[in-house]
N, C-alpha and C positions, 0 to 999 in steps of 0.2 A: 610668450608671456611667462612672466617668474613664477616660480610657485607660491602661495602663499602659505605662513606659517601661521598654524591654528591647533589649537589642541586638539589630539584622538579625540572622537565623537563630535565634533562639531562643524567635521567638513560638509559644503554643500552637497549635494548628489543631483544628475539626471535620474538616477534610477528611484523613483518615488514611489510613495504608497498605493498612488492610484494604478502606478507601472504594478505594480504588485497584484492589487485588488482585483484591479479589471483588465488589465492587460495579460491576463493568463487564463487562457482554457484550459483543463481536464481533457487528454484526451484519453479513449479506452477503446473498448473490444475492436476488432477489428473482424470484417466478414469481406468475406469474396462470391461474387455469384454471377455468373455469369461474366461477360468484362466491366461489371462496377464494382467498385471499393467501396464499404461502407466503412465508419468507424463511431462513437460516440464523442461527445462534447457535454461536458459539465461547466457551462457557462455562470461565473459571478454575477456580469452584467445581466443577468437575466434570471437572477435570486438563486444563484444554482441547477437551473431545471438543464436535468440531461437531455441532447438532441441528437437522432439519429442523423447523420449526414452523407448522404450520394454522392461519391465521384466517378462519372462517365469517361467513355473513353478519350469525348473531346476534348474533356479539360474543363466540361462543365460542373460545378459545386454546387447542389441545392438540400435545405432540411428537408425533413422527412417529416417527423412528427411535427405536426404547427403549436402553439404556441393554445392553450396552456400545459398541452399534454407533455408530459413528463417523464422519461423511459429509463424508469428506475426502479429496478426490484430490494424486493427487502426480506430476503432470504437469508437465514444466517444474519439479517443485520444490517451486515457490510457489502450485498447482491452480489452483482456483477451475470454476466448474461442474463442480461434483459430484455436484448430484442434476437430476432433471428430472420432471415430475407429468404423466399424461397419464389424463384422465378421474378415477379413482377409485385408481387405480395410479402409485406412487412407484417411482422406478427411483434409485438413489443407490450412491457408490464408497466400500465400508468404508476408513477406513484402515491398518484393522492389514494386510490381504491383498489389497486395492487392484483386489479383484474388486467387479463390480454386483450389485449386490442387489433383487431385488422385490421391495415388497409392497403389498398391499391395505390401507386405513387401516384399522388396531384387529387387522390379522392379524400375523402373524410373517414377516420377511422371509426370503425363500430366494436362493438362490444360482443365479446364470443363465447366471456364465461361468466358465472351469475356473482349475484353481489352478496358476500361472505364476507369470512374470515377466513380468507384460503390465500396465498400467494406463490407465485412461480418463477423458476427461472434455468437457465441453462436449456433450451428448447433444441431440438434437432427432430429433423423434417425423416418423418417412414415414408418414403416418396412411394414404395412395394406396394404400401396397403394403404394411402392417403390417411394421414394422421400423423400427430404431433404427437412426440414423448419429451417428459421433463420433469423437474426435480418442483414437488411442490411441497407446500409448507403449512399444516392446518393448527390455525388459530382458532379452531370453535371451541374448543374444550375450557370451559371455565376451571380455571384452578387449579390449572395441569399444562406439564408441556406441551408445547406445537409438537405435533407431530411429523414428519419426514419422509415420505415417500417418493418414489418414480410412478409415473403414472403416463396414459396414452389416452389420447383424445382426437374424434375426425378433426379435421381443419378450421370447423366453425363449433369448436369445443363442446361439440354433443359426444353420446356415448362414451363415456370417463372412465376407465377402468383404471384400476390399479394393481400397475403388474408388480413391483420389488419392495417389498413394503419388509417391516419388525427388529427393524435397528436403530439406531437414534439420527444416523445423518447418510443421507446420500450426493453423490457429485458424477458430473462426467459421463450422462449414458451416453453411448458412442454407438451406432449401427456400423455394421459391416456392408462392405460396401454393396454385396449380393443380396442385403436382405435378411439373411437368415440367422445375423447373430447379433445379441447386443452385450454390452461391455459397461460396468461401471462400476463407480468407487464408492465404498461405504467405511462408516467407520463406528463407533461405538466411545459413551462415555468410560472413563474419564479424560481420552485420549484425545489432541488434537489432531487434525489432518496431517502436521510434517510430526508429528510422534508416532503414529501406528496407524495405519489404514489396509483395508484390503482390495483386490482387485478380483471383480467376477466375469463370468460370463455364461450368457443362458442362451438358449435356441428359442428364436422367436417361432412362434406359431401363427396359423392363419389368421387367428382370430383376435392376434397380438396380447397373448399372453405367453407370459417366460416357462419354457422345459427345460428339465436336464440343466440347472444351475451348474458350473464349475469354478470351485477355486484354482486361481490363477496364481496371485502373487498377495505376499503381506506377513510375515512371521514376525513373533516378537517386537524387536521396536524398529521396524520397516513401514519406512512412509511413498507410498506407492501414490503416484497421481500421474496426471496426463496420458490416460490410454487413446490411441492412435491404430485406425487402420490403414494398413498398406491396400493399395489399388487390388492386391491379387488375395483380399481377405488376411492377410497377418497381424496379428494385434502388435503392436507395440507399448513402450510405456515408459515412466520413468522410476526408477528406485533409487533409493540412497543406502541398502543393502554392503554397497562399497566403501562407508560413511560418506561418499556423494553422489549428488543426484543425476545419475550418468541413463542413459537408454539401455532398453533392456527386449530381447523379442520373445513373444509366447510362441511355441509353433510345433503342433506332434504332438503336442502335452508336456513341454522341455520348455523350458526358462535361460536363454542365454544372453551373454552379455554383447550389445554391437563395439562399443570401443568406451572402454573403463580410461577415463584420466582422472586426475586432480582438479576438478573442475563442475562443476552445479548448472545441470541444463533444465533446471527447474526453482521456482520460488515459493514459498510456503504459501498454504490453498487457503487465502482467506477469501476470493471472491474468486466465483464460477469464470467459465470459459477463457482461463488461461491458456496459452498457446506457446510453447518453445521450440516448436520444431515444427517439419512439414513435409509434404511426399511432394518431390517435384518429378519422379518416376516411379516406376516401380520398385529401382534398389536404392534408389539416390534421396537421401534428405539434405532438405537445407535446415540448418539449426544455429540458436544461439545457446552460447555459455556463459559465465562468469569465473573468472579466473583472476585471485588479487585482486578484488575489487573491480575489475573491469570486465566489461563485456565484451564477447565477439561471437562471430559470424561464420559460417563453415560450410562445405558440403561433405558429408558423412556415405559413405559406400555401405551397404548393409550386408551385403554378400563377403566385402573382404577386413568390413572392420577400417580402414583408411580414412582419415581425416585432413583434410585441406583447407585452410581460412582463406574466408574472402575477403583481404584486404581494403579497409571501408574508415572512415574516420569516426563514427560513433563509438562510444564507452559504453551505451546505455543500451540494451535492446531488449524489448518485450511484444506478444501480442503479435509474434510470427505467424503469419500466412501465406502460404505457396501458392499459385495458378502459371499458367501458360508462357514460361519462360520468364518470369517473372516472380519477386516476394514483395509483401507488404509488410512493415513492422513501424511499431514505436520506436525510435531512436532521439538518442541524447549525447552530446560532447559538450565541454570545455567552452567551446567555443557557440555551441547551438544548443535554443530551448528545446523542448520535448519535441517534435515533430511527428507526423503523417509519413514515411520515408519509404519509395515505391525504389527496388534494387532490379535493374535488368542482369539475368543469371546469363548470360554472354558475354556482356560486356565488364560487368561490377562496377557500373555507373549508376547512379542516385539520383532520384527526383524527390526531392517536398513537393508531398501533395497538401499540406495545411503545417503552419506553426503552431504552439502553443498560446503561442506572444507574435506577433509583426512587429513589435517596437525592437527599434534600432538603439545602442547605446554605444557611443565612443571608446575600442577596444580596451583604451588608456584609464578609463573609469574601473576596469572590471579585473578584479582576485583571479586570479591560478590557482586550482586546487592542487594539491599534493597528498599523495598517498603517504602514509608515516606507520610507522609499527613502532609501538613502545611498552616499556617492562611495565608490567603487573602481580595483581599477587598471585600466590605461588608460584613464582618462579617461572610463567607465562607471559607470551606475547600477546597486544593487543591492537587493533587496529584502526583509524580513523581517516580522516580526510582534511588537510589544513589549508587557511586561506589567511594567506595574510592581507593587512589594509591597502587598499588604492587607492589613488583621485590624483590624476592625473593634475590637477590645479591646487595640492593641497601637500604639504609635510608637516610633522609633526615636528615641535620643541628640541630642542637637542637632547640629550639625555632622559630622553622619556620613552617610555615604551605604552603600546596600546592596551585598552581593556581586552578579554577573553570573554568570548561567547562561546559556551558550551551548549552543542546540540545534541538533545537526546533524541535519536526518533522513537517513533512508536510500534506499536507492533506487538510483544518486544521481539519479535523475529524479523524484522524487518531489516534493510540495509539501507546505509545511505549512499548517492551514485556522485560520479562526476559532472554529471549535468549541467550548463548552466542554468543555474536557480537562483530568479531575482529575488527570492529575498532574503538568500547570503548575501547578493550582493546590494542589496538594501544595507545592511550590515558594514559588511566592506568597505563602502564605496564610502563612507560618513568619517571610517577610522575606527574600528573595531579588527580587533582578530576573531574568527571564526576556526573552533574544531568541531565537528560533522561524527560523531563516534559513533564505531560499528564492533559495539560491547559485546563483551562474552553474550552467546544467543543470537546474535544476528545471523545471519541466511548467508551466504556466498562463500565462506571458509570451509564448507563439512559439517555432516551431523555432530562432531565430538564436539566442535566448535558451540556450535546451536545448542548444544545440550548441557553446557556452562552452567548455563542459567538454571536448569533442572535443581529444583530442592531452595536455589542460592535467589530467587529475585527479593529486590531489595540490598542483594548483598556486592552479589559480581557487577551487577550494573554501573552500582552507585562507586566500586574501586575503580575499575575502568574510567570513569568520567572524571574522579580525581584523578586518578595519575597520567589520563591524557594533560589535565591542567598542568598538574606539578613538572611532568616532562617540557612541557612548552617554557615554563617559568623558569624552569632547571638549565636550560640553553639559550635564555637572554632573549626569549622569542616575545612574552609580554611581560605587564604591571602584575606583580602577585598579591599586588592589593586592591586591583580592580579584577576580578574573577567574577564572572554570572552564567548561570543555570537556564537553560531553558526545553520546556518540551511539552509534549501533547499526548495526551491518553496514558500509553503506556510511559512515555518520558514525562508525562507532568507527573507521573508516581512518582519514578526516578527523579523527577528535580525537587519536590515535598521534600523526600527519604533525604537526598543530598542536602539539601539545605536546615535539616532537621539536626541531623546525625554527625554532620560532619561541620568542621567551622572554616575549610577553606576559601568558600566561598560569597561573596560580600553581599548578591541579589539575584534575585531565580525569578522565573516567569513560568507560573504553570496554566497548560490550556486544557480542560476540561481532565486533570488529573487526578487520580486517586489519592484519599487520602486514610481512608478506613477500609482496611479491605475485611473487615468481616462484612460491614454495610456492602461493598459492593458483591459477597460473594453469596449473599443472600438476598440481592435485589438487582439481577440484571438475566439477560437472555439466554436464549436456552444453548444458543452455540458456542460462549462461553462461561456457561453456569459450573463446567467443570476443571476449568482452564488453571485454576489453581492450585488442583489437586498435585500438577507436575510442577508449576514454577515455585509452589511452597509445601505444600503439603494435602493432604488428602482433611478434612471439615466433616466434622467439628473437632476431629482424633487429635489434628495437629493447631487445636485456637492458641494454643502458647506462640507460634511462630505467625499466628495473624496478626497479635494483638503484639507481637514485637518487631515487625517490623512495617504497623500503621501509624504515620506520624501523629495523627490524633492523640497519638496513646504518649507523646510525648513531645507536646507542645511548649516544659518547661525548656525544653532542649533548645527550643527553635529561636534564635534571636536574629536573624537575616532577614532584611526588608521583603517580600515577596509581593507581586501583582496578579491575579489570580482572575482567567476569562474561563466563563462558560455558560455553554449553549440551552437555556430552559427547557428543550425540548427533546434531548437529548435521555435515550434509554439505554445506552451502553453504559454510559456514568452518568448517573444524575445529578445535578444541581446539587443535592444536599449535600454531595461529596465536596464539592468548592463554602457552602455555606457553612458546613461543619470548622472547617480549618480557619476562614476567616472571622468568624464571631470567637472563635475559641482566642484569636490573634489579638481581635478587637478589645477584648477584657481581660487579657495580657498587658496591653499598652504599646507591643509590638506595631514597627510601620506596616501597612499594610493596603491594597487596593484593590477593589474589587467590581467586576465588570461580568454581570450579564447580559445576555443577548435574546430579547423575543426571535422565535420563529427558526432558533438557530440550534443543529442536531450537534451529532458526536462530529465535530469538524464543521469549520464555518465553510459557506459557500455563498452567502450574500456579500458582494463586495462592497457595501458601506459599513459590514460588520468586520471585514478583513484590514480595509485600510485604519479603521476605527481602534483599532484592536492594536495592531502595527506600531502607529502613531504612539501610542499611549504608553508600548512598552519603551521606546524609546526614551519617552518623555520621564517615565519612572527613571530608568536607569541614569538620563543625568541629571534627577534630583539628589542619588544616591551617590555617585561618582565627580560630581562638581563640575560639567560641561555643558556649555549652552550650544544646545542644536541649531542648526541653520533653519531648519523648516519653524514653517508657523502651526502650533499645534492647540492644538484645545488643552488645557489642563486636565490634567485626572488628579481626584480628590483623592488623596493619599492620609488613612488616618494614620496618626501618632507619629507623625515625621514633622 
């Protein structure tokens, strides 16, 4: 069959909204116990409610939590370790009342701690003294911060004590495997976890309270996380001390380094119970890194320092777990959605034990990403991920080149992977180019790298995102007159800012993005109430540098169409943030569209509000761009266009 000739943005796609919306799990933590694999699932199809899920050694797959309970802590916000498995017994954080829950597999869960303002997470089992330790989070105090504690509790959450309390945030208690010592990470405002953290360690007592506290690791701007004990009591951990995030052993009262490269075996600690490494002996770890944007896979000698890859097809690997001849991890390629990915360490053979997505789509529909570095300002390289158009049944005009889709992620530390991810290729697959940009500040280059952003958000960001465009445009790669913005939280700042400040680009999509950052630096949570102080300035000392680089503050600037989604329920960024910018647009005269969403937080997870949302930027862009989309789509009411 010929291909047919249609203009960029209007080619059909397999790869649909609803492919998008509902055809993709969330997966997360990943636990070993015994020989079952657990992991979590952030199900759309199911409004979002996270599910704990069992994999036996037969090969049998069943939830854990039923159906309406929901295993999602809101620690920090953003959670993460929300459940934890000990024996036969699930211990896991509902989220509607953000109390723990026990049960037994195939029983009904009960209730173990009382009904507050209290919440929990990151749990790990004192098997020595029968009791639970973990990271809780007190919400009683009217008109003041939550407060941050570790605290220990028996197994059916009587006698509470609290052992590590008087600093603003804690992460990571970690027991020794004897019993007698525990390990964990704290940190203090105004610092976030990958800017300065410290690492302690106290001798637990009978009666499970902490003696003889020691500092371990943390000086100056050292961002310490992931402490790890070895089978024979040695703590391990990871630092970026080297400006990256390499392993590192405590042992004697001496700090040494196991094997220092150019490479990040750690991600910035926005959510609990991350995992990059693991003991599969006593000297031997199996570990992931990042290196160039990519990931891989290793076994790490501890005694000589040597390092070996285990040659594996994933790019993408998080949420590493070692047991019995075997690792569990998240894994992602090119070629595969996020996966469930069980490694035999004998053989380095691979099983999926769960996809993200089971949908199948015609390789001939689906973009190649490419890794790209291109110039920036001062004299700096910068890095991104590119995707040109495909559709196997579809070319473009002659002399024509595609629109740009610029993606900002969020974070702003965050990176973006190789994965396949449908909904680049949503994008792709229609006739669009996609750049994926990993801006000055993102994660997997080195702390100098990450530390770009320090002083400069609003500024590094938004160069980087144009001169990924202008380089693409510069090499005959797209249309420099179809150019669009897109991003979420931290990227719907950056695409506001871009779209405000700068004129290269034609239409922007922001998803629950900032737009006033004095409003948001004075009305959001307490784990990022001080987040600003490094990526701008330190409040109210430095309000000249809020108030210049909040696009509010300069609305006359903004003449680029924008569509604007966000979640009402949402207390990371509130509504007003998206309502401030569009009414200021509305009595402007400026186009503009706007989409909220009942029942919907800082990120969508209801998938009629995902495909809804989807749909609609599409449909904006080719009222702006002059292309009729194949799909049948609702209209979005666009004023002043």
């Amino acid at each position: 069959m010929s291909e047919q000739v249609s203009p960029y943005g209007s080619w059909k796609s397999p790869v649909t909204s609803d492919i998008v919306a509902s055809g993709v799990t969330r997966l997360g933590q990943i636990e070993i116990e015994g020989g079952d694999i657990y992991w979590s699932e952030m199900r759309p199809s199911e409004a979002g409610r996270y599910v704990v899920v069992k994999y036996s050694p037969d090969g049998e797959i069943i939830d854990v939590n039923p159906p309406p309970f929901n295993a999602r802590t809101r620690v920090h916000e953003y959670g993460g370790g929300s459940y934890k498995v000990n024996n036969d017994t699930v211990y896991f954080t509902d989220f509607k009342d953000q109390r723990i829950y026990k049960m037994k597999l195939g029983e009904k869960p009960w209730l173990i701690t009382p009904k507050n303002a209290l919440r929990y997470a990151d749990i790990v089992f004192d098997n020595h003294r029968g009791r639970i330790i973990c990271v809780r989070e007190d919400h009683r105090k009217q008109g003041g911060e939550a407060v941050n504690t570790i605290i220990s509790m028996d197994l059916n959450g009587k006698d509470v004590k609290k052992i590590v309390s008087g600093n603003d945030f804690y992460s990571s208690p970690r027991i020794s495997p004897d019993g007698r010592q525990l390990a964990w990470i704290t940190w203090n405002h105004p610092y976030m976890p990958w800017d300065k953290t410290e690492l302690w360690v106290g001798k637990l007592s009978d009666d499970n309270l902490i003696e003889k506290p020691v500092w371990v690791a943390g000086e100056h701007e050292e961002s310490v996380v992931q402490p790890l004990w070895s089978t024979d009591n040695v703590l391990y951990f990871v630092s970026d001390r080297s400006n990256w995030w390499n392993i590192y052993c405590w042992k004697d009262n001496e700090v040494t380094p196991v094997c220092l490269m150019e490479a990040e075996y750690a991600t910035p600690l926005w959510v609990f119970a991350q995992s990059n490494y693991a003991f599969e002996s006593e000297h031997k770890l199996i570990c992931s890194y990042t290196k160039k944007g990519k990931w891989h896979i290793s076994q790490l000698d501890t005694e000589t320092g040597q390092i070996e890859e285990i040659k594996i097809l994933y790019t993408h690997i998080s949420g590493l777990h070692v047991s019995n001849g075997y690792a569990v991890f998240i894994g992602g390629s090119p070629q595969e959605v996020s996966s469930v990915v069980k490694l035999d360490l004998e053989t380095y053979t691979t099983e999926v034990l769960r996809r993200s997505s089971e949908i199948s789509v015609d390789p001939r529909y689906l973009s190649k990403p490419k890794s790209i570095e291109f110039p920036t300002e001062k004299s700096l390289t910068a890095h991104a991920i590119y995707y040109k158009p495909r559709n196997k049944d579809y070319t473009a005009p002659p002399e024509t080149r595609p629109p740009l889709l610029v993606i900002v992620h969020g974070g702003p530390t965050s990176a973006t992977s190789t994965t396949l991810s449908w909904p680049i290729q949503f994008w792709t697959s229609r006739g669009f180019a996609v750049v994926d940009v990993n801006y000055g500040g993102s994660s997997g280059y080195g702390k100098k790298y990450r530390q770009r952003l320090n002083s400069q958000w609003g500024v590094v960001d938004i160069d980087d995102c144009v001169n990924a465009a202008k380089y693409l445009v510069n090499i005959g790669e797209v249309d420099g007159d179809k150019l669009a913005i897109r991003g979420g939280s931290a990227g719907g700042y950056t695409t506001i800012n871009a779209l405000t400040f700068r004129d290269i680009f034609k239409a922007g999509a922001s998803y629950y993005g900032i737009s006033d950052l004095e409003v948001f630096v004075q009305d959001t949570h307490k784990f990022e109430s001080r987040y600003l102080d490094t990526l701008i300035g330190p409040y109210p000392e430095r309000k000249d540098l809020y108030h210049d680089r909040s696009a509010i503050n300069f609305l006359e600037k903004l003449q680029t169409p924008m569509i604007l989604f966000q979640g009402l329920e949402d207390k990371i960024v509130p509504p007003n943030q998206a309502e401030l910018i569009v009414e200021a647009l509305r009595k402007k005269g400026k186009p503009v569209a706007y989409m909220p969403f009942d029942g919907e937080q800082h990120g969508f997870r209801q998938a009629k509000n995902i495909k809804r949302s989807l749909e609609a930027e599409l449909y904006f862009y080719s009222r702006i761009f002059g292309f009729e989309p194949a799909d049948l789509i609702e209209p979005v009411f666009i004023e002043n266009l």
